[in-house]
PyMOL Python script that loads the backbone (N, CA, C, O; Angstrom):
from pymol import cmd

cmd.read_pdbstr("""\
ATOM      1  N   UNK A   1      83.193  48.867  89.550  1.00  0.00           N
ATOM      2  CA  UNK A   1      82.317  49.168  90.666  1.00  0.00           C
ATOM      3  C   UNK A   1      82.992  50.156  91.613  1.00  0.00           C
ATOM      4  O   UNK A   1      84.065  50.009  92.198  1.00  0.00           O
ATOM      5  N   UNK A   2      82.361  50.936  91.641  1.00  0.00           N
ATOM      6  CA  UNK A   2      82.633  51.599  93.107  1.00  0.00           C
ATOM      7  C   UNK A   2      83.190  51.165  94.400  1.00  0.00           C
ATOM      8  O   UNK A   2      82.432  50.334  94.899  1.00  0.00           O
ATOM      9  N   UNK A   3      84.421  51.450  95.280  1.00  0.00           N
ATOM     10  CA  UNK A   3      84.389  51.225  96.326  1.00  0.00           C
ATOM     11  C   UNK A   3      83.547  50.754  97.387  1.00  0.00           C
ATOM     12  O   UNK A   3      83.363  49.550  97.565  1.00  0.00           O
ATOM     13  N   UNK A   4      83.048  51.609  98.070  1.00  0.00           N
ATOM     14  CA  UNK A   4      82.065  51.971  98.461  1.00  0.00           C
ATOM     15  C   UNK A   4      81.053  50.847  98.529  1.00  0.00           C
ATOM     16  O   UNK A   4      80.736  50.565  99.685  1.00  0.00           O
ATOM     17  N   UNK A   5      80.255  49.879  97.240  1.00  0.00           N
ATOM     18  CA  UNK A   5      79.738  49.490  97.008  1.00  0.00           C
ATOM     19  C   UNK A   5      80.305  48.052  97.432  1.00  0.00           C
ATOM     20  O   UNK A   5      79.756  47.199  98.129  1.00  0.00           O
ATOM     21  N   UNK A   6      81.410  48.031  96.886  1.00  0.00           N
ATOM     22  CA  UNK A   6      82.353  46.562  97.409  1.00  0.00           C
ATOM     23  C   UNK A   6      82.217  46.393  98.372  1.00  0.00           C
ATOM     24  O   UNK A   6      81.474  45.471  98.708  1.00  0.00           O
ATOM     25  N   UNK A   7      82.974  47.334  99.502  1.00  0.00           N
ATOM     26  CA  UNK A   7      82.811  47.438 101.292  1.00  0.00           C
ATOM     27  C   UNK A   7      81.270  46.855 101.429  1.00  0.00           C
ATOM     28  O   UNK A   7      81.036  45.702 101.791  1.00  0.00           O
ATOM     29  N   UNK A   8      80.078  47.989 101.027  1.00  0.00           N
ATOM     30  CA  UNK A   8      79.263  47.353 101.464  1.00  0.00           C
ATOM     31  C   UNK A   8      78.852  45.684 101.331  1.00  0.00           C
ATOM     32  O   UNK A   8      78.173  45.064 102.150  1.00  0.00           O
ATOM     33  N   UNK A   9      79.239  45.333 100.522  1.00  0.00           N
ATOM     34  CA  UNK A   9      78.639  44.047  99.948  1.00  0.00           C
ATOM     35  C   UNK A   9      79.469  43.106 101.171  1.00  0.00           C
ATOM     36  O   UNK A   9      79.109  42.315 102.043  1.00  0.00           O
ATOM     37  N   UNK A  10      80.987  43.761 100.628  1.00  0.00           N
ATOM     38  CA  UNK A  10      81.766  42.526 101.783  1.00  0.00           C
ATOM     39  C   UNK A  10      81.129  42.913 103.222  1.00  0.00           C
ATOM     40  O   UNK A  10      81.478  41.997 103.966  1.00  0.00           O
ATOM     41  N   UNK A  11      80.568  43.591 103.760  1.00  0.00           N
ATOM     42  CA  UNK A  11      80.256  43.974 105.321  1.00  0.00           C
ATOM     43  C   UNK A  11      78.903  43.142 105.094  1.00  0.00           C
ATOM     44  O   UNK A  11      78.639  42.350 105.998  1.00  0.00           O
ATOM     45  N   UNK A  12      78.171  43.196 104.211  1.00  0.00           N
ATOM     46  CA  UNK A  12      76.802  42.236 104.289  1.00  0.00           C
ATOM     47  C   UNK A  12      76.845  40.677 103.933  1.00  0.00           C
ATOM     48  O   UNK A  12      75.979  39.802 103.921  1.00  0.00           O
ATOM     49  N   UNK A  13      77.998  40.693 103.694  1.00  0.00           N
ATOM     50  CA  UNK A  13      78.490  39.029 103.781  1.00  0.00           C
ATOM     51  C   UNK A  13      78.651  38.529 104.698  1.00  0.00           C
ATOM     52  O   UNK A  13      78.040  37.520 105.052  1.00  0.00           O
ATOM     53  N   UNK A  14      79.901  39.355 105.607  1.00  0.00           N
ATOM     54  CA  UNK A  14      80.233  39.031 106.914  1.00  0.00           C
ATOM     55  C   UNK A  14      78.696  38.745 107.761  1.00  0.00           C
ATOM     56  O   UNK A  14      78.473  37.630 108.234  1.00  0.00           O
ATOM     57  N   UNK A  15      78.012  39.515 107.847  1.00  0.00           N
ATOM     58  CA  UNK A  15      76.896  39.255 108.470  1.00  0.00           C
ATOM     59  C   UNK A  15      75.958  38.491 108.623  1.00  0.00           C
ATOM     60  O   UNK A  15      75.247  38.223 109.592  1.00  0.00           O
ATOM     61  N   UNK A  16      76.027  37.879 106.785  1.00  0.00           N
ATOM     62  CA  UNK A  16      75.059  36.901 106.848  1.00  0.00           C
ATOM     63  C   UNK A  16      76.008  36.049 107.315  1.00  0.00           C
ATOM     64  O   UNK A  16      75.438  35.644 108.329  1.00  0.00           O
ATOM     65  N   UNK A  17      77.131  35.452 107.286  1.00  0.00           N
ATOM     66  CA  UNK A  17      77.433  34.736 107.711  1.00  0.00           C
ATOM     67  C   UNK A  17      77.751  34.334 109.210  1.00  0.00           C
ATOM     68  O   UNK A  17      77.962  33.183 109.594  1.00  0.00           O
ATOM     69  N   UNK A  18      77.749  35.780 110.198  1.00  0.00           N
ATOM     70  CA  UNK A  18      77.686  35.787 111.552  1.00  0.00           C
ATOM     71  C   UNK A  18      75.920  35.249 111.746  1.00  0.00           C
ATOM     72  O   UNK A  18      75.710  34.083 112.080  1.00  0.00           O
ATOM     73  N   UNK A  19      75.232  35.814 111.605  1.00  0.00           N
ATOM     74  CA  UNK A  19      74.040  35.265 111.645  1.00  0.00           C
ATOM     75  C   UNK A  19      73.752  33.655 111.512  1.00  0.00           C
ATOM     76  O   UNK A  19      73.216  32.938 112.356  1.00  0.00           O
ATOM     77  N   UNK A  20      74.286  33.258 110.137  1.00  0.00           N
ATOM     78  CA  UNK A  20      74.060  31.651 109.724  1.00  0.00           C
ATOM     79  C   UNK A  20      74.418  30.534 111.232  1.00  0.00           C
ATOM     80  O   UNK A  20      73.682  29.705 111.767  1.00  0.00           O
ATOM     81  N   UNK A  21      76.305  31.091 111.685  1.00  0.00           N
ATOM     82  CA  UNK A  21      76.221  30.943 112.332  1.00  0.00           C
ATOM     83  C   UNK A  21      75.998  30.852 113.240  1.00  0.00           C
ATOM     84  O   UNK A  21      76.082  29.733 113.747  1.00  0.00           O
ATOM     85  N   UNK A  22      75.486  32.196 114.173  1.00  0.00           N
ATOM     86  CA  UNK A  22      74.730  32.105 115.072  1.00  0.00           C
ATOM     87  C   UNK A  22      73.477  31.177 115.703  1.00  0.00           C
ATOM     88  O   UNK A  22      73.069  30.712 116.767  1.00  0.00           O
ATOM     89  N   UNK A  23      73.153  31.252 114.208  1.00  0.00           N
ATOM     90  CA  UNK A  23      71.381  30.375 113.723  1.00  0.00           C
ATOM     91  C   UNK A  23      71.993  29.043 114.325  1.00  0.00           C
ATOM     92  O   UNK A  23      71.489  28.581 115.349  1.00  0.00           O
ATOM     93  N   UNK A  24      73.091  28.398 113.702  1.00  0.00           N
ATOM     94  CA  UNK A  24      73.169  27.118 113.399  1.00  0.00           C
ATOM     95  C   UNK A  24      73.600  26.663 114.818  1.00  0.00           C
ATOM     96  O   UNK A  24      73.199  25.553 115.169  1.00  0.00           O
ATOM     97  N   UNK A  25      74.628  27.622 115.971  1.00  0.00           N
ATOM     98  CA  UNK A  25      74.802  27.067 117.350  1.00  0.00           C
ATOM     99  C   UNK A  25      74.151  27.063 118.028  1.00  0.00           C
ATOM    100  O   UNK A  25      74.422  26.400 119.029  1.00  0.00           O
ATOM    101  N   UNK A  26      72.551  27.946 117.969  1.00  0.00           N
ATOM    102  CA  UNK A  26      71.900  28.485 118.914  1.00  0.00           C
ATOM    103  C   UNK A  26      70.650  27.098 119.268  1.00  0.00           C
ATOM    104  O   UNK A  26      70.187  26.989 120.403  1.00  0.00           O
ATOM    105  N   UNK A  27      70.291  26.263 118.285  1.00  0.00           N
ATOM    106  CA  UNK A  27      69.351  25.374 118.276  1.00  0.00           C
ATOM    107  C   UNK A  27      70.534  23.840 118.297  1.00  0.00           C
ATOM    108  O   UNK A  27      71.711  23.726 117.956  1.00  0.00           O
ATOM    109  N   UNK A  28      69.605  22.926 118.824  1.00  0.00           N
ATOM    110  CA  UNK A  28      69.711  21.443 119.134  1.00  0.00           C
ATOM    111  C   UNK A  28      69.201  20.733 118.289  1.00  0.00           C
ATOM    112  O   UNK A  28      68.065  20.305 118.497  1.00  0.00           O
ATOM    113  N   UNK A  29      69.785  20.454 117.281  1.00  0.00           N
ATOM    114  CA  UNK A  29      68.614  20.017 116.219  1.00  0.00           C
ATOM    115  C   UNK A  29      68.257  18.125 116.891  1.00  0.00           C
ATOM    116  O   UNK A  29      67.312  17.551 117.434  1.00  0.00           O
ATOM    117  N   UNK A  30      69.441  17.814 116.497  1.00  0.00           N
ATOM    118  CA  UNK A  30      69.357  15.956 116.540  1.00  0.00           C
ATOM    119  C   UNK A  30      69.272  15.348 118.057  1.00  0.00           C
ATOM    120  O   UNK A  30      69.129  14.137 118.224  1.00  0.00           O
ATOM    121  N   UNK A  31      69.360  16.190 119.066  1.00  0.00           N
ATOM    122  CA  UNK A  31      69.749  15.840 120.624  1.00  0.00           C
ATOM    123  C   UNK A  31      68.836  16.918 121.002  1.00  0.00           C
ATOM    124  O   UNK A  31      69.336  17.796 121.705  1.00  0.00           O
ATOM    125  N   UNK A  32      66.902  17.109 120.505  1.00  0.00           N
ATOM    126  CA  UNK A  32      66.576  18.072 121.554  1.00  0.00           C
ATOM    127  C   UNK A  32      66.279  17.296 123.041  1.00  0.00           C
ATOM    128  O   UNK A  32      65.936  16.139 123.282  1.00  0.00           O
ATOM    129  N   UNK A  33      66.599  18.594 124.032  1.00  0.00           N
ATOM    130  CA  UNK A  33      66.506  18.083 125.525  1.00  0.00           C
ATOM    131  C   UNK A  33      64.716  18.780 125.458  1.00  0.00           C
ATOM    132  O   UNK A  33      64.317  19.876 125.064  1.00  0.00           O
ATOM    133  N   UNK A  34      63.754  17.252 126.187  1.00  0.00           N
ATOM    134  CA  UNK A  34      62.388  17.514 126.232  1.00  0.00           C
ATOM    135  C   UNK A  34      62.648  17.623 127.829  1.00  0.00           C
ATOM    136  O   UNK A  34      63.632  17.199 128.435  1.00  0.00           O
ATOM    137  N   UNK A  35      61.501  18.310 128.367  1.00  0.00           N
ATOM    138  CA  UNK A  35      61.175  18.079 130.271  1.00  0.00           C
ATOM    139  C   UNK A  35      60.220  16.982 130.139  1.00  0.00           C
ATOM    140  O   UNK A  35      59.253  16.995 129.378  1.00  0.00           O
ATOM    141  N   UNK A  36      60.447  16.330 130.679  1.00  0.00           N
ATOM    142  CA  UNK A  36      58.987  15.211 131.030  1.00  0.00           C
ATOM    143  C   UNK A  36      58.324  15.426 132.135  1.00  0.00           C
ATOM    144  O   UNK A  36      58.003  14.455 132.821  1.00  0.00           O
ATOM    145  N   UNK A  37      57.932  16.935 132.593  1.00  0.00           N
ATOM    146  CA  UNK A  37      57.448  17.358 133.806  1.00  0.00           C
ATOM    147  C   UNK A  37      57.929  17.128 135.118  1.00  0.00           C
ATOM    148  O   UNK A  37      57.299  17.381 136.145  1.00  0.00           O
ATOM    149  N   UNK A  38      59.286  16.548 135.040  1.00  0.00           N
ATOM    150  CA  UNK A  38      59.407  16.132 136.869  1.00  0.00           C
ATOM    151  C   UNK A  38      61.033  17.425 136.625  1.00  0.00           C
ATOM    152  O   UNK A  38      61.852  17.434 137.544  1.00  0.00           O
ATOM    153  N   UNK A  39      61.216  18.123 135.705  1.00  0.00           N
ATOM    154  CA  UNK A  39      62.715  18.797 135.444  1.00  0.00           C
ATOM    155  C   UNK A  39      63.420  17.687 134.550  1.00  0.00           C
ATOM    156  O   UNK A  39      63.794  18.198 133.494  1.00  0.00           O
ATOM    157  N   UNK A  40      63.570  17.010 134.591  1.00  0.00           N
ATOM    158  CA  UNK A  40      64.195  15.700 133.843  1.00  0.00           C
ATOM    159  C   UNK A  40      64.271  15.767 132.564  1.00  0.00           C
ATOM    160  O   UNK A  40      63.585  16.542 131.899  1.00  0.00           O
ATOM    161  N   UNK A  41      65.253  14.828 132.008  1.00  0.00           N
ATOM    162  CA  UNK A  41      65.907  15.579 130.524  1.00  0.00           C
ATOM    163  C   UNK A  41      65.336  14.022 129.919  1.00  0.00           C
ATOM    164  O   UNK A  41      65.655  12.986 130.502  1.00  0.00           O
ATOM    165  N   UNK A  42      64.728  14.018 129.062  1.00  0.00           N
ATOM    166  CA  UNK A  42      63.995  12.778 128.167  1.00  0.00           C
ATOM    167  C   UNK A  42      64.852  11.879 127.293  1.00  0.00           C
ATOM    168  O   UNK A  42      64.525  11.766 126.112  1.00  0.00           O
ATOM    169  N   UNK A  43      65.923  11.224 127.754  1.00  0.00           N
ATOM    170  CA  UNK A  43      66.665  10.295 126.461  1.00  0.00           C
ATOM    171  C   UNK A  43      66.731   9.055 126.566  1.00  0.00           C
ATOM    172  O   UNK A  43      67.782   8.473 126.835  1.00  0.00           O
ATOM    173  N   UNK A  44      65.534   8.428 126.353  1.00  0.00           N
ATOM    174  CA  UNK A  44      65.393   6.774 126.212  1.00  0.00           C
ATOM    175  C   UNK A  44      65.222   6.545 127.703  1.00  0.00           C
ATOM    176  O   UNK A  44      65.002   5.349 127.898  1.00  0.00           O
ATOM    177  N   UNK A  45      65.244   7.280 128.872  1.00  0.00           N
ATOM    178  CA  UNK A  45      64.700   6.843 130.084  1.00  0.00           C
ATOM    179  C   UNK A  45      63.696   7.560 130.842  1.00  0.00           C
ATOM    180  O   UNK A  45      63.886   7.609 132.057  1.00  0.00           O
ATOM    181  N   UNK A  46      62.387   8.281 130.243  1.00  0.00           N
ATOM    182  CA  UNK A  46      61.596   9.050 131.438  1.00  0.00           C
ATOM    183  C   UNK A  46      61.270   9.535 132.155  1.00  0.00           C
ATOM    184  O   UNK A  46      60.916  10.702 132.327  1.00  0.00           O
ATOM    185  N   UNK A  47      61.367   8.224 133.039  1.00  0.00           N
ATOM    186  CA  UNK A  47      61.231   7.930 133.979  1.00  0.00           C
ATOM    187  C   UNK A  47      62.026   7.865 135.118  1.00  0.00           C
ATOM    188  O   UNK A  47      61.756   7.247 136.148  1.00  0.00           O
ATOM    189  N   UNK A  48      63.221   8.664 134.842  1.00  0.00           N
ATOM    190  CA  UNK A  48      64.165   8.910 135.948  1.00  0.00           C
ATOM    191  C   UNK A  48      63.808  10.382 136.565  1.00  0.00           C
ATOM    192  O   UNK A  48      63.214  11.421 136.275  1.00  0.00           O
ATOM    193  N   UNK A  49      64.452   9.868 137.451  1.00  0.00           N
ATOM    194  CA  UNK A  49      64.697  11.132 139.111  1.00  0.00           C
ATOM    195  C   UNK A  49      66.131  11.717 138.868  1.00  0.00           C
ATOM    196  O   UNK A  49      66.253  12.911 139.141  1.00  0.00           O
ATOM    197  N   UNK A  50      67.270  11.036 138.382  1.00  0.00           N
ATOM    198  CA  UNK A  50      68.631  11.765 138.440  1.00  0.00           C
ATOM    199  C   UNK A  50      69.359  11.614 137.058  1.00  0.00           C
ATOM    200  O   UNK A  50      69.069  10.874 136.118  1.00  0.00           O
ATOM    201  N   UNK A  51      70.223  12.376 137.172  1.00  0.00           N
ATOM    202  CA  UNK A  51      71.081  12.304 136.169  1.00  0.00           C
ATOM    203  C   UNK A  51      72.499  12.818 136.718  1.00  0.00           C
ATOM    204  O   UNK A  51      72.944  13.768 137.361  1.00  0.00           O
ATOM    205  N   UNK A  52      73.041  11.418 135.975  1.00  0.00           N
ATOM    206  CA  UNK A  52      74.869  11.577 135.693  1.00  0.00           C
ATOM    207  C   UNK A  52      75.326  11.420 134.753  1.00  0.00           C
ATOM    208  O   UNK A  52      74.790  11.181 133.672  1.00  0.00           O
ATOM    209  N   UNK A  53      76.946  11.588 135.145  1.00  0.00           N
ATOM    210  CA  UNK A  53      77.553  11.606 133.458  1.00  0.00           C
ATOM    211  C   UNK A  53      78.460  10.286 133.427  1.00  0.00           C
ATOM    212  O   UNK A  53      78.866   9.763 134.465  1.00  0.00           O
ATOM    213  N   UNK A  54      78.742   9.792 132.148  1.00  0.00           N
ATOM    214  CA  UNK A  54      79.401   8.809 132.316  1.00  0.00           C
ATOM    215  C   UNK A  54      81.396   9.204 132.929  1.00  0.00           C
ATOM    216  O   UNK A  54      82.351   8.599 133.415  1.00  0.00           O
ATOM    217  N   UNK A  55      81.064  10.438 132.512  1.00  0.00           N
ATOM    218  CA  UNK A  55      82.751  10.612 132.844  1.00  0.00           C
ATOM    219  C   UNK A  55      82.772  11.389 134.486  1.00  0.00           C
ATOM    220  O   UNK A  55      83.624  12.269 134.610  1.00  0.00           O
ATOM    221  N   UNK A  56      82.149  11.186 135.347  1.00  0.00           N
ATOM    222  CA  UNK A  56      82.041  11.806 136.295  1.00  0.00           C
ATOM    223  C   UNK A  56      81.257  10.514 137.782  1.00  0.00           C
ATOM    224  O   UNK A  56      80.578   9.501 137.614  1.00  0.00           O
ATOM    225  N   UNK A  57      81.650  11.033 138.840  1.00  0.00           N
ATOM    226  CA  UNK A  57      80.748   9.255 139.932  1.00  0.00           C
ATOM    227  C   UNK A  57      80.194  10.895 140.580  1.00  0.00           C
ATOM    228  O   UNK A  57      80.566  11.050 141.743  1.00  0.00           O
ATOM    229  N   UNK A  58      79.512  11.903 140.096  1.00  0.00           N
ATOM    230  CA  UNK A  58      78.777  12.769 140.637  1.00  0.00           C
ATOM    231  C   UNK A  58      77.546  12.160 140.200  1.00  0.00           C
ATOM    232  O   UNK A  58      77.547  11.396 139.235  1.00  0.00           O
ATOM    233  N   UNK A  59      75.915  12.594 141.187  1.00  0.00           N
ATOM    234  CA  UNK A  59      74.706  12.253 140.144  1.00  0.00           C
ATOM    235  C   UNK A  59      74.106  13.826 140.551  1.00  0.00           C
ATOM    236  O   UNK A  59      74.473  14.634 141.404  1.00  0.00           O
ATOM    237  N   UNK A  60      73.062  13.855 139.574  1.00  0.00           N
ATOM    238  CA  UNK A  60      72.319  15.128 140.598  1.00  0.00           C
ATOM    239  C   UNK A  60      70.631  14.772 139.888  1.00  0.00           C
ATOM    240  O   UNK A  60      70.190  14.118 138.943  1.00  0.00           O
ATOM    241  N   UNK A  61      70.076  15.637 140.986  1.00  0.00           N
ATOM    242  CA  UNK A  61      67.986  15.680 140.500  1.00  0.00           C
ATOM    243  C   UNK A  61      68.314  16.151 139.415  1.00  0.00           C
ATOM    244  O   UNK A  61      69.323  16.742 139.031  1.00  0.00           O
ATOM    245  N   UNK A  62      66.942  15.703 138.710  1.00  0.00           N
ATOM    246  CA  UNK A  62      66.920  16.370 137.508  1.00  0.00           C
ATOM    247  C   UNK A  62      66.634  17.680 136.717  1.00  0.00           C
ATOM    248  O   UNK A  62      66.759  18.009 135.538  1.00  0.00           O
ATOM    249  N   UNK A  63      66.162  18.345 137.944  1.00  0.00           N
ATOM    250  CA  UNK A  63      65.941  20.032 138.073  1.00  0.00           C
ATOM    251  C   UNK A  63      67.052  21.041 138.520  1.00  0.00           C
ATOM    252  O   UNK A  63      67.087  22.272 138.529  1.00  0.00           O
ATOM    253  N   UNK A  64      67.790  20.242 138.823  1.00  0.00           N
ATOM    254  CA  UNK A  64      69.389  20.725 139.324  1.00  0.00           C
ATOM    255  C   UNK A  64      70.280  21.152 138.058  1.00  0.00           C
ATOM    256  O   UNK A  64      70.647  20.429 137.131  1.00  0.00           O
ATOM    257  N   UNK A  65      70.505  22.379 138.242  1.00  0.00           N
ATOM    258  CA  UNK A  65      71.479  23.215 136.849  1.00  0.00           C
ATOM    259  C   UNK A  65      72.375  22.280 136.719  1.00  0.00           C
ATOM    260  O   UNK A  65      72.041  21.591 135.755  1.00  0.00           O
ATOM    261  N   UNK A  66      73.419  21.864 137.224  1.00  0.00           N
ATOM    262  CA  UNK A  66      74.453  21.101 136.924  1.00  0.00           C
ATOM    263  C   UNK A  66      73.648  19.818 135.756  1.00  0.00           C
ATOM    264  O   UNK A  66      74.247  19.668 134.691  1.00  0.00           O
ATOM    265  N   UNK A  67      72.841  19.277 135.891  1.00  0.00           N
ATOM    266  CA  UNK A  67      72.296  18.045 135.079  1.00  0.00           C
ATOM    267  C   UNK A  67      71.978  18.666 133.807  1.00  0.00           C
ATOM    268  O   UNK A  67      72.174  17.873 132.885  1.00  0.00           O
ATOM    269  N   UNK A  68      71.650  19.551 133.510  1.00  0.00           N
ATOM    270  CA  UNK A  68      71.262  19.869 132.092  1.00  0.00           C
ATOM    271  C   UNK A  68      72.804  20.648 131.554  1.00  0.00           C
ATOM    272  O   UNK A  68      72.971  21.262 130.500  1.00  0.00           O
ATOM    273  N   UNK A  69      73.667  20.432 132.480  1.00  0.00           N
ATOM    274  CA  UNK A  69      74.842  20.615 131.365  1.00  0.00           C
ATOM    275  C   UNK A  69      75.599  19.440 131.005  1.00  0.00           C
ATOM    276  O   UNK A  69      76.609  19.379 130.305  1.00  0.00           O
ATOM    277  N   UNK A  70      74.991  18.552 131.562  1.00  0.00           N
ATOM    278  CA  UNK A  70      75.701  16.759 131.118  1.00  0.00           C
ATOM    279  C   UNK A  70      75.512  16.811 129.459  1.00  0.00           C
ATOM    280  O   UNK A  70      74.396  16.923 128.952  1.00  0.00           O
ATOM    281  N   UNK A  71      76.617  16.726 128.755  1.00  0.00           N
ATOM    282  CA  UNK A  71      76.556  16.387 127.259  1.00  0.00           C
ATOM    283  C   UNK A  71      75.682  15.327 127.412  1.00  0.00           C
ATOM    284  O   UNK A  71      75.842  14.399 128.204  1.00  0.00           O
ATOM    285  N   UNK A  72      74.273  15.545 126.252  1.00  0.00           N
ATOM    286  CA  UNK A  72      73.864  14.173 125.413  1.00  0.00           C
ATOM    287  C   UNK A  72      74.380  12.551 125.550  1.00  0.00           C
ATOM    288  O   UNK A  72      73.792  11.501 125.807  1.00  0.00           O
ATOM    289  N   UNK A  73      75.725  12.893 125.258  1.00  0.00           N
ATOM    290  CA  UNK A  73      76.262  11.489 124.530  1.00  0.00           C
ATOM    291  C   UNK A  73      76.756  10.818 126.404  1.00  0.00           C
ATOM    292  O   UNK A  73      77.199   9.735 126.787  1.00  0.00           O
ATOM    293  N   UNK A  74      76.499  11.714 126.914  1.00  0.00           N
ATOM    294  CA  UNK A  74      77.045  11.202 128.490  1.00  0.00           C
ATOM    295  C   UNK A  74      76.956  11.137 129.250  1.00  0.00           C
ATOM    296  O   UNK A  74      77.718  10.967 130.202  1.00  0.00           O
ATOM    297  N   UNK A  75      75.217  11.332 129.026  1.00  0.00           N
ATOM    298  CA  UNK A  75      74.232  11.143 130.204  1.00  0.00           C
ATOM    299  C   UNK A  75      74.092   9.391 130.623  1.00  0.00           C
ATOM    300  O   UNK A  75      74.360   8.386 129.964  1.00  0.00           O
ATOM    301  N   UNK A  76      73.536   9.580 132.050  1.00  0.00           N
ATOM    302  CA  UNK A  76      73.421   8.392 132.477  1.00  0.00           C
ATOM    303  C   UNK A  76      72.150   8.086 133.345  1.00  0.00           C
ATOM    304  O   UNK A  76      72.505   7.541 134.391  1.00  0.00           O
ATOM    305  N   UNK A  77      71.025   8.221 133.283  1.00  0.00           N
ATOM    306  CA  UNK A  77      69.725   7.942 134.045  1.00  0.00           C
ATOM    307  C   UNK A  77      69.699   7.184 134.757  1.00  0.00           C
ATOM    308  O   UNK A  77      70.069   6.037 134.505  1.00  0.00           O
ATOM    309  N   UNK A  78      69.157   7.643 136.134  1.00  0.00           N
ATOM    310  CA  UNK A  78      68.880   6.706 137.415  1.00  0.00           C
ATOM    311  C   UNK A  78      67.437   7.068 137.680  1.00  0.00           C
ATOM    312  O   UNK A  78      66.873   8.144 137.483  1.00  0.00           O
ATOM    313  N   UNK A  79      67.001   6.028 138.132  1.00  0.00           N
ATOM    314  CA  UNK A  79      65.208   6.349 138.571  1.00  0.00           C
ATOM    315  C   UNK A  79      65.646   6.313 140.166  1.00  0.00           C
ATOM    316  O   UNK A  79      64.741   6.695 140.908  1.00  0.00           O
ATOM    317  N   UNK A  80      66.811   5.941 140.793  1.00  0.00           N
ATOM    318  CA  UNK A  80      66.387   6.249 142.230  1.00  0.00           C
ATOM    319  C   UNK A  80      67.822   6.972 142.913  1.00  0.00           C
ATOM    320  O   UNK A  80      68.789   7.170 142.178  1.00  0.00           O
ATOM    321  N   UNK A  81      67.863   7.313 144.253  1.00  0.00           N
ATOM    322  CA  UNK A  81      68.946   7.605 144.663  1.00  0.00           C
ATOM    323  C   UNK A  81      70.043   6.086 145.090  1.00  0.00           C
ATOM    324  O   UNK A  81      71.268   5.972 145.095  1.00  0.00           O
ATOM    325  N   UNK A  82      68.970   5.125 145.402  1.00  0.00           N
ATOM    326  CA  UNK A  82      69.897   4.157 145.917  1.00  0.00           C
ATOM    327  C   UNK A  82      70.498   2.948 144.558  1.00  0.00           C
ATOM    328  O   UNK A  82      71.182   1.982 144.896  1.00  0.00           O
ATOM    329  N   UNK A  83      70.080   3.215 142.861  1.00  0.00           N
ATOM    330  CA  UNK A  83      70.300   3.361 141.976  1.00  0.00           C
ATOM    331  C   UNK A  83      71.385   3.650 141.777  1.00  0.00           C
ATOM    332  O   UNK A  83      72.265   2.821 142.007  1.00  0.00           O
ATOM    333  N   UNK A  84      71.667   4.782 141.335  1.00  0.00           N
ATOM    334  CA  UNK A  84      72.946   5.960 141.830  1.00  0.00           C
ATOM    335  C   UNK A  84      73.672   5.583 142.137  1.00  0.00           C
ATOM    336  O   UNK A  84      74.656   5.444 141.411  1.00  0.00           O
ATOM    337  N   UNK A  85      73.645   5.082 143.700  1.00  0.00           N
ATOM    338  CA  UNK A  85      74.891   4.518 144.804  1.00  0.00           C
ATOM    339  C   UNK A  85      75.275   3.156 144.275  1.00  0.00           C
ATOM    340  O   UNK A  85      76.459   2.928 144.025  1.00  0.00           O
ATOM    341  N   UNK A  86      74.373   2.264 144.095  1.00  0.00           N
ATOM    342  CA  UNK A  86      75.106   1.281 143.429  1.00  0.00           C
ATOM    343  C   UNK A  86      75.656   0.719 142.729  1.00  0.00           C
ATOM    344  O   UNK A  86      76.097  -0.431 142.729  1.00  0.00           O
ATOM    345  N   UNK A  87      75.680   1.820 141.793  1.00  0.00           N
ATOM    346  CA  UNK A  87      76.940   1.733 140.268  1.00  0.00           C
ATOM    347  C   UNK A  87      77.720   2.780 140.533  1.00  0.00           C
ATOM    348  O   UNK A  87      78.378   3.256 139.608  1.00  0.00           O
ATOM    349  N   UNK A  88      77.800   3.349 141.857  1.00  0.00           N
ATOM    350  CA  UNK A  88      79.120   3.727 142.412  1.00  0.00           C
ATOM    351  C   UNK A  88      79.235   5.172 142.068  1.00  0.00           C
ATOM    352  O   UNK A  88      80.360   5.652 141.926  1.00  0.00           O
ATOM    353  N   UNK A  89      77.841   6.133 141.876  1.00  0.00           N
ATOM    354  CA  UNK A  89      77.865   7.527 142.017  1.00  0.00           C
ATOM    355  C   UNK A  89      77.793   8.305 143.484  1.00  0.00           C
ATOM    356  O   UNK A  89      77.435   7.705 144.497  1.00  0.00           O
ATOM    357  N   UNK A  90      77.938   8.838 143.485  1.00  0.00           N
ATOM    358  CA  UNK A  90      77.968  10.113 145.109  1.00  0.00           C
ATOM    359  C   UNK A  90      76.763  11.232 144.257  1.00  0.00           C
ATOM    360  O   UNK A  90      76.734  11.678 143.110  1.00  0.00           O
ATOM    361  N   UNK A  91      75.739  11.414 145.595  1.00  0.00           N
ATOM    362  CA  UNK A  91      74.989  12.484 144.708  1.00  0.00           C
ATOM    363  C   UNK A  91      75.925  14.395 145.149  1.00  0.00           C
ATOM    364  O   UNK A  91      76.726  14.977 145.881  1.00  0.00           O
ATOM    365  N   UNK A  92      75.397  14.471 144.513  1.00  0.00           N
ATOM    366  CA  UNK A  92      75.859  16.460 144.491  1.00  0.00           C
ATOM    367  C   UNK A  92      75.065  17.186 144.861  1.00  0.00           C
ATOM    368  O   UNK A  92      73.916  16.816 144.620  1.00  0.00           O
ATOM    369  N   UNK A  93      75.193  18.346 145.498  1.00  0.00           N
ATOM    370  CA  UNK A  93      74.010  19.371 145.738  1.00  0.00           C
ATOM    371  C   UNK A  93      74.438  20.194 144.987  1.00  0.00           C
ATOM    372  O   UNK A  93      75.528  20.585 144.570  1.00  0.00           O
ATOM    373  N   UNK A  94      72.930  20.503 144.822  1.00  0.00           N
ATOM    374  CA  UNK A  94      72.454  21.891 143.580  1.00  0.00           C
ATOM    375  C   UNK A  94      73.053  23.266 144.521  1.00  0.00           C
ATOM    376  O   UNK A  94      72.947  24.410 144.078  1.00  0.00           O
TER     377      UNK A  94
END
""", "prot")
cmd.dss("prot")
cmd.show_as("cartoon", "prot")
cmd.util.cbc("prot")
cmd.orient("prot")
């Protein structure tokens, strides 16, 4: 084979495989985050107003940027602010 022909092939490998990956970080497959219309992130609680993390005594609303970067596995749902305070979170401003 031709040079030429090799390069190309190996340069269209690389690619599919930048792509695959790309594909594969870019989506949430097993942990999608739903809105349940109030900003709020949907995992087995609704019906909450806040979210914290388990590794953190911060809480925040649920429309608040900081809350939708709480990992999945370490979220913690509160339906109220005085919720919150009594398992010993401090809320945060957005």
């Amino acid at each position: 084979m031709d040079k030429k022909i090799i390069f190309l092939f190996v340069i269209l490998g690389i690619l599919v495989v930048a792509l695959a990956l790309f594909i594969g970080y870019s989506t949430e497959s097993d942990n999608e985050r739903v809105d349940n219309g109030n900003g709020c992130i949907e995992i087995g609680c609704p019906s909450a107003e806040y979210v914290g993390s388990i590794n953190s005594d911060k809480y925040y609303p649920c429309d608040c940027r900081y809350a939708k970067t709480v990992k999945l596995e370490n979220i913690v749902c509160f339906d109220s602010d005085q919720e919150a305070v009594d398992k010993g979170y401090e809320k945060s401003d957005c």
